[in-house]
NUVEXRO-293120 format. One record per residue: x, y, z of N, C-alpha, C, O in turn; residue in one letter. Coordinates in steps of 0.02 Angstrom, whole numbers, plus 50000, padded with zeros to 5 digits. Layout:
<pts>
XYZXYZXYZXYZA...
</pts>
This chain:
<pts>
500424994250000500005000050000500455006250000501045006150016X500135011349983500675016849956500725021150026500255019950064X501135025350046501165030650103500755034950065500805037050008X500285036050115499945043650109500275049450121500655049850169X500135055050075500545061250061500105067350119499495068350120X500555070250156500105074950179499775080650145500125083450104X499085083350155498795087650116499045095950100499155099450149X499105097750054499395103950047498885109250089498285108150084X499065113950122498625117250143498975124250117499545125050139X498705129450073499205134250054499425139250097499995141550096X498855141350147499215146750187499815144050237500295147650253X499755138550256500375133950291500855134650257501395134950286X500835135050211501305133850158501855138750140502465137750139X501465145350125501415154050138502005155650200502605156950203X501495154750244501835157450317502515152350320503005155950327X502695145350317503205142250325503475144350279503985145550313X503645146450219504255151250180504285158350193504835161050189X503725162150210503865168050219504155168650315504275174250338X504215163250354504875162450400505285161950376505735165350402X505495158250315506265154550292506455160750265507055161750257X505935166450246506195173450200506445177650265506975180550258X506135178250324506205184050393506775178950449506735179550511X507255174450416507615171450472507865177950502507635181050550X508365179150466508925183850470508655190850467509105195050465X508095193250468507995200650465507525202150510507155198250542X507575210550512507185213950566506925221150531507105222650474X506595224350563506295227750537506625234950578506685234950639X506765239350547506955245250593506625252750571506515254850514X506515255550628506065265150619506605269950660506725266950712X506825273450659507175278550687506695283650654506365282950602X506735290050702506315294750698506565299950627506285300050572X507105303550644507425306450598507435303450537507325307750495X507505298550513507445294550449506725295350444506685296950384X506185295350463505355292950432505325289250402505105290650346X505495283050412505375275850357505365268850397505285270550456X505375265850396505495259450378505955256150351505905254850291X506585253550391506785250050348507195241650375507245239450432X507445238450308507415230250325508105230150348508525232750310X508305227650405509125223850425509015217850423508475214950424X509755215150417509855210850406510425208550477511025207750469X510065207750545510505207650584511095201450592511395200950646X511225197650545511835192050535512305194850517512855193750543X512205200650449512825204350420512785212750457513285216350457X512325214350479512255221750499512245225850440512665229750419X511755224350419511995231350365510985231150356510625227250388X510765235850312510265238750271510085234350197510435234550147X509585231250204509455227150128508885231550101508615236250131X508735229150032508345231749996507855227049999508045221249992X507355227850007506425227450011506385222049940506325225249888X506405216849933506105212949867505255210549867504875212149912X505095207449822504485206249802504105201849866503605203349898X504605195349870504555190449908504625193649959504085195449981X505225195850002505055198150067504375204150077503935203750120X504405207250046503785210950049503095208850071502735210250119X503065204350013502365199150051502445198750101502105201050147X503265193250105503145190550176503055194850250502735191850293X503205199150262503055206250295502185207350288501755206050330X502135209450239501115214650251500865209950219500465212650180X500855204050210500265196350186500205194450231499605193650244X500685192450286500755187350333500845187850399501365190750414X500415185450455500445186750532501025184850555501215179050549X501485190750591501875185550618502085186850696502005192950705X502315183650759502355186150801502985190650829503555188250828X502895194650844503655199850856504135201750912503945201550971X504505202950902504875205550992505245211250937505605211050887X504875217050986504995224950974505525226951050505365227251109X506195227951018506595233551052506545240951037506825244150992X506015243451099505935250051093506645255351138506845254051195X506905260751096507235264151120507125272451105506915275251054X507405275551179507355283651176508025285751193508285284151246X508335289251147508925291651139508895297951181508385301151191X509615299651208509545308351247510355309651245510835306151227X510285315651272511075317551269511185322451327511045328051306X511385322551397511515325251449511855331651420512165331951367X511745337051468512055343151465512635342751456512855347151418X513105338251480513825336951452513975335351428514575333651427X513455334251376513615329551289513695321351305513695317951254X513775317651368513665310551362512835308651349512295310351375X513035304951303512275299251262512345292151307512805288351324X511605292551316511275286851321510535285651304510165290051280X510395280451316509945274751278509425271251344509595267551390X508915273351331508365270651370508075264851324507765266151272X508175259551341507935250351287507225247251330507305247851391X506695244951314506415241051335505955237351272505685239051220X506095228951328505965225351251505095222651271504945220851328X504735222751227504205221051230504045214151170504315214151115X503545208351192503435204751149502645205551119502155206351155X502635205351073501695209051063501275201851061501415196851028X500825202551097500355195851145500255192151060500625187251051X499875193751010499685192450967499825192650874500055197650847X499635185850834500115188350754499915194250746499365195750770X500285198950713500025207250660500395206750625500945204050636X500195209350568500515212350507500995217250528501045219850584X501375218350469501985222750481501905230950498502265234550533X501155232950449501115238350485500595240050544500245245050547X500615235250587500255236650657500555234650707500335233450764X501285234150680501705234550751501925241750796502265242050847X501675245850767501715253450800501145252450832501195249950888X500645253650814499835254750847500175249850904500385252350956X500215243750895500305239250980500755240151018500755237451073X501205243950999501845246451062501895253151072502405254451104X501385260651050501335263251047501525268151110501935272451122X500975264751141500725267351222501465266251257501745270951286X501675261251254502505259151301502945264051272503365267251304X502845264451216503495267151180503385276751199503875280351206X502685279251204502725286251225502935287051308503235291651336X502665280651334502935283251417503675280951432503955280851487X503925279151370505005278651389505095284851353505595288351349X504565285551328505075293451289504985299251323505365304051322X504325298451364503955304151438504525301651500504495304651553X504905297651494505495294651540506185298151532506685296351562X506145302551495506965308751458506615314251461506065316151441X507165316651495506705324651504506555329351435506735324951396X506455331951414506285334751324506975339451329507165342151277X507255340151377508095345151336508205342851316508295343951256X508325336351348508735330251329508715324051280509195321051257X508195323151273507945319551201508165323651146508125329651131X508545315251108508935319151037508615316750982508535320250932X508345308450988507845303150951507395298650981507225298051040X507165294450911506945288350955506625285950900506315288050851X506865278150938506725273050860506465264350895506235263050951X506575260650850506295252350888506425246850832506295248450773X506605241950842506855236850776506445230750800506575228150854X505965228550763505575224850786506045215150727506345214050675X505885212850762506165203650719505405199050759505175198050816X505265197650696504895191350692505075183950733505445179550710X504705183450801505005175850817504705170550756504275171250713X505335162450781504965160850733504595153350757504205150450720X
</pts>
């Protein structure tokens, strides 16, 4: 008798390559820039946005861990970095990871006094 083949199910299908597309990358916002854009935190550097990753980003739920940060710079010119990492309870698309860390991310930045705030940004990666 022959082995039975398991059934294709396509969105299974979908979401298990569009992980194999988000191993290695993260998503990053810094304020001063206004964008969006893709790292590649294995090599550190800035990639370019393709077809395929694209989908895989705003087609597909995925779950996230957002490092939110508020940048400042003391009257004596030393910088530092206020980090807190949040995991978001539920899948979202790529662009509703602001709306869900929103609220956290204004009370670390209400956490630097406003002289002293220079930025503020957050690099969110897909668990997988």
């Amino acid at each position: 008798m022959a082995k039975k083949r398991k059934q294709y199910i396509a969105h299974v299908s979908k979401a298990r390559s569009s992980r194999a597309v988000m191993r290695d990358l993260a998503i990053g916002f810094v304020a001063n820039r206004d964008r969006l854009e893709l790292i590649n935190v294995k090599s550190n550097r800035i990639e370019k946005c393709g077809p395929s990753i694209d989908a895989a980003m705003s087609k597909i739920r995925h779950k996230w861990i957002v490092y939110l940060g508020s940048m400042g710079r003391t009257e004596l010119g030393k910088a530092y970095i206020k980090l807190e990492e949040v995991r978001v309870a539920n899948e979202v698309f790529k662009h509703e990871i602001s709306e869900q860390v929103g609220k956290i991310h204004k009370a670390l930045t209400d956490s630097i006094p406003s002289k002293q705030l220079s930025n503020v940004g957050w690099i969110a990666t897909p668990t997988l």
